[in-house]
N, C-alpha and C positions, 0 to 999 in steps of 0.2 A: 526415607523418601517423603516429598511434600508434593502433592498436587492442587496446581491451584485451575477451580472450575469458575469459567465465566458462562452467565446466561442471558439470554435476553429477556430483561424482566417484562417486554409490552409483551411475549409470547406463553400463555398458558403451558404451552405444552413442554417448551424450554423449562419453565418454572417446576414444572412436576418431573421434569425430567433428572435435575438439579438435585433435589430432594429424594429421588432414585439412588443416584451417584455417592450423595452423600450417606447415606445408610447405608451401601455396598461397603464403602472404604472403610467405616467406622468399624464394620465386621471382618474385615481384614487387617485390621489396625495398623492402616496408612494414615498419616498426617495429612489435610486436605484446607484449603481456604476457597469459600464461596461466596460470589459478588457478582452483582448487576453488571452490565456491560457499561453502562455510565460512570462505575469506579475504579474502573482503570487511564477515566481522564480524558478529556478532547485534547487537539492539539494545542502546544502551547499555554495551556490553563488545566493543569494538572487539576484532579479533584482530591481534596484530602480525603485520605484511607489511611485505613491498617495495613494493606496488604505487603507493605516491605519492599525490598528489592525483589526485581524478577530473577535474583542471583539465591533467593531464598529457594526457588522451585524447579523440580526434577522434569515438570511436565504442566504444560495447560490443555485443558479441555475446555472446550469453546462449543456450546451449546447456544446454536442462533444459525445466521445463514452468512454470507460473506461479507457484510457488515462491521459482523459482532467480530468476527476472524482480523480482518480489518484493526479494528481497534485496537485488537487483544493485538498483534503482532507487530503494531508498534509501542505499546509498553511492554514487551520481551524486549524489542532492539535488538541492541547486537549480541546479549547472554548466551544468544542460540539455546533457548530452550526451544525443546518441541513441544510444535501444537498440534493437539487432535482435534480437528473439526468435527462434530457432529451437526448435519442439517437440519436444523427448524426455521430455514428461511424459504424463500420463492425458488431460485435459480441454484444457489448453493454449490458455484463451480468449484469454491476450496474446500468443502465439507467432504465427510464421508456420509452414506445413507443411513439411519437412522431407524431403518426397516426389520433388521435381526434387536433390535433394541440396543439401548445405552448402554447398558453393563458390559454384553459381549463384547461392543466396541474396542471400553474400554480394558477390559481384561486381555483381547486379544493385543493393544500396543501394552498393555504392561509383561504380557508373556514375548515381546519382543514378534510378533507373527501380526506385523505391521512394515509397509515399505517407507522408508523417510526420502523426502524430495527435497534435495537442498534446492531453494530458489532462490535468485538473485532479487535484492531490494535495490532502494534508490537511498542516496544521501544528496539533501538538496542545500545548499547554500543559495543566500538574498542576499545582494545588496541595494541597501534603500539608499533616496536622497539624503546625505548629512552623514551619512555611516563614513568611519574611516579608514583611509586607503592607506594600502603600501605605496612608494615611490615604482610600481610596477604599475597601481591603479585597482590593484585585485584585494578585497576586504579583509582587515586584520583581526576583526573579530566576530565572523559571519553567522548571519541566525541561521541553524543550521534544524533540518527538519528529517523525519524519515519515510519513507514510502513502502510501501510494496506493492502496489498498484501503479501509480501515476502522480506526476505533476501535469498541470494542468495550467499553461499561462489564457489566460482568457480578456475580451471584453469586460467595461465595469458596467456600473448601473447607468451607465447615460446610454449604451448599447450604440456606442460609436466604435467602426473599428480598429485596432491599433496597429502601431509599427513600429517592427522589431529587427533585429540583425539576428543570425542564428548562423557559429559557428561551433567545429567539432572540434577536438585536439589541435586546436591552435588554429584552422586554417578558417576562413571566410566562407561559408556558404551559400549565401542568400540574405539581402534585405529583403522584406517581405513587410506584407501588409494582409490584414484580415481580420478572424474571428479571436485566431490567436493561435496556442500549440501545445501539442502534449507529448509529454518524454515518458514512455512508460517501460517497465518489465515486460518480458517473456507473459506473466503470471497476467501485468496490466494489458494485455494486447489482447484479452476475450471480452473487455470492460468499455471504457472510452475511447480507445483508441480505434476499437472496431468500428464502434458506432460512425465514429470520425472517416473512416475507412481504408486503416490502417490493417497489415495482416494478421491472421494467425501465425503465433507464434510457440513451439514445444516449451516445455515447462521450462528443459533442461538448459536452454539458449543462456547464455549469461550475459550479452550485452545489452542495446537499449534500444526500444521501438521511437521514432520523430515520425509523430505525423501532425502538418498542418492542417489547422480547423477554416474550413472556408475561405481559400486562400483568395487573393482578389487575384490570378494570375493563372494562364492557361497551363504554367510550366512544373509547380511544385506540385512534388511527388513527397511518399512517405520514405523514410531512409533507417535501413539499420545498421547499429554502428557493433564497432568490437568491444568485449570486456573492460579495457584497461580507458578507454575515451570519456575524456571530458565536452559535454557539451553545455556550451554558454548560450545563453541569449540575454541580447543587451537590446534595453527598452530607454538607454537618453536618448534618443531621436524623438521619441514618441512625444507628441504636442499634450499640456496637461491637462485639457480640456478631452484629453481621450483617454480616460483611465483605465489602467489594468487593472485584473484582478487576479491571484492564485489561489489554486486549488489544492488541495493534497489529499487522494484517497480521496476526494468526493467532499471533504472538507473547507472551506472558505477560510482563507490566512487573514487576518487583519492586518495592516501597519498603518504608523500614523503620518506617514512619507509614502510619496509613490517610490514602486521597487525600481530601481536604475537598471542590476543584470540578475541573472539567476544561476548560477553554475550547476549544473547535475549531471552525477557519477554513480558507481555502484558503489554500495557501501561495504563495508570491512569486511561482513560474518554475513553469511547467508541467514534466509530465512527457512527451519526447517520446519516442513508438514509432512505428518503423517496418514499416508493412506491405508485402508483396509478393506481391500476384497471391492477397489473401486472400477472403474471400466477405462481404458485407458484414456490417456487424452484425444485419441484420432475418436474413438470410441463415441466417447462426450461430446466431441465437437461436429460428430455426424449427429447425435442424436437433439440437440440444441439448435444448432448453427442451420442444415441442409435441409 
């Protein structure tokens, strides 16, 4: 068995938490690899490591708050390893509590007396200006991103607002015009999507929350779709003097063209977390939310 432990190195107590873990395992003589939450890479702009494939490890532990969780679970992808959250963040809706101590935590998911939550992720395809198309019109070789939280299509820096078409498996929905829009998970539905005022959503839900952000229009509602649904949004209309911009996870996308459409689906393999001795989600979401 290999476990690989991510921490958040701006937090003290992540850090000593870390160096806890690491002692533990070494007296059990588990194999373990330990790293900052920065070396597992921002989107797009991998950061060079050691750390290997995440096909190298049996298990991560994630020492930080939803964040670090964040990060770490989009360099697992689709390996499906599990991650153990432990909270050293603010809110810490994907964590476990941190209150009986790290060791137990993790000893109790290594004796298996740990619940695993598969949750459904996102897989987002771009396409930009110049990118090219199939004779159908849909991208032949699309940058292709992962979520577990949320896309985010938004206003740019000149904070004009844009406009977009938004259609769901094939069919037309709405052109629309605004702040912009977010396609999130079950998981992304307590995050920006709320804020937006999109619903709560059970963990277990596997399709996808649409809610528009600041819509110029008395009519749009938030919408959610089934499992298996493709939703597009197509930004050629949009005049170029009103730039988008996307988000992923709370992350800022670069490109060097504005993006045309955006397609996003659920992805292949869930994403699995492990909880331990947590409250459940009606639980959480009375003690946060109401």
């Amino acid at each position: 068995m290999r476990i690989l432990i991510v921490r958040n190195n701006s937090n003290s107590q992540a850090v000593d938490a870390s160096l806890l873990l690491a002692t533990y395992l070494a007296t059990q003589g588990i194999d373990y690899a330990l790293c900052d939450s920065p070396q597992v890479g921002v989107i797009d702009a991998p950061v060079e490591s050691d750390l290997g494939s995440p096909e190298d490890y049996d298990l991560a532990v994630i020492l930080g708050g939803d964040g670090t969780i964040l990060r770490t679970a989009r360099y697992i992808g689709a390996s499906g390893v599990p991650i153990l959250g432990i909270n050293f963040g603010r809110l810490g809706f994907l964590a476990n509590s941190n209150s009986e101590g790290v060791v137990a935590v993790l000893a109790a998911a290594l004796s298996e007396d740990a619940t695993a939550e598969r949750r459904t992720n996102l897989r987002i395809d771009v396409l930009c200006e110049g990118d090219e198309v199939d004779e159908y019109g849909d991208p032949i070789n699309p940058r292709s991103f992962f979520a577990l939280n949320e896309m985010a299509l938004t206003r740019g820096a000149n904070g004009r607002i844009i406009d977009f078409s938004l259609a769901i498996a094939g069919s037309s929905i709405a052109e629309m015009r605004g702040d912009g829009l977010v396609v999130a998970t079950a998981t992304g539905s307590t995050a920006y999507a709320l804020s937006a005022g999109g619903p709560l959503v059970a963990p277990s839900f596997d399709g996808l929350v649409i809610v528009p952000l600041a819509p110029h229009s008395l009519h749009a509602r938030p919408l959610v779709t089934a499992s298996n649904d493709i939703v597009e949004v197509d930004l050629s209309g949009n005049p170029a003097s009103r730039e988008a911009t996307l988000f992923i996870d709370g992350e800022m996308i670069p490109f060097e063209t504005p993006v045309q459409r955006v397609y996003v689906h659920t992805g292949d393999v869930p994403t699995t977390l492990l909880r331990y001795k947590s409250d459940s989600f009606y639980e959480h979401v009375s003690k946060v939310f109401f």
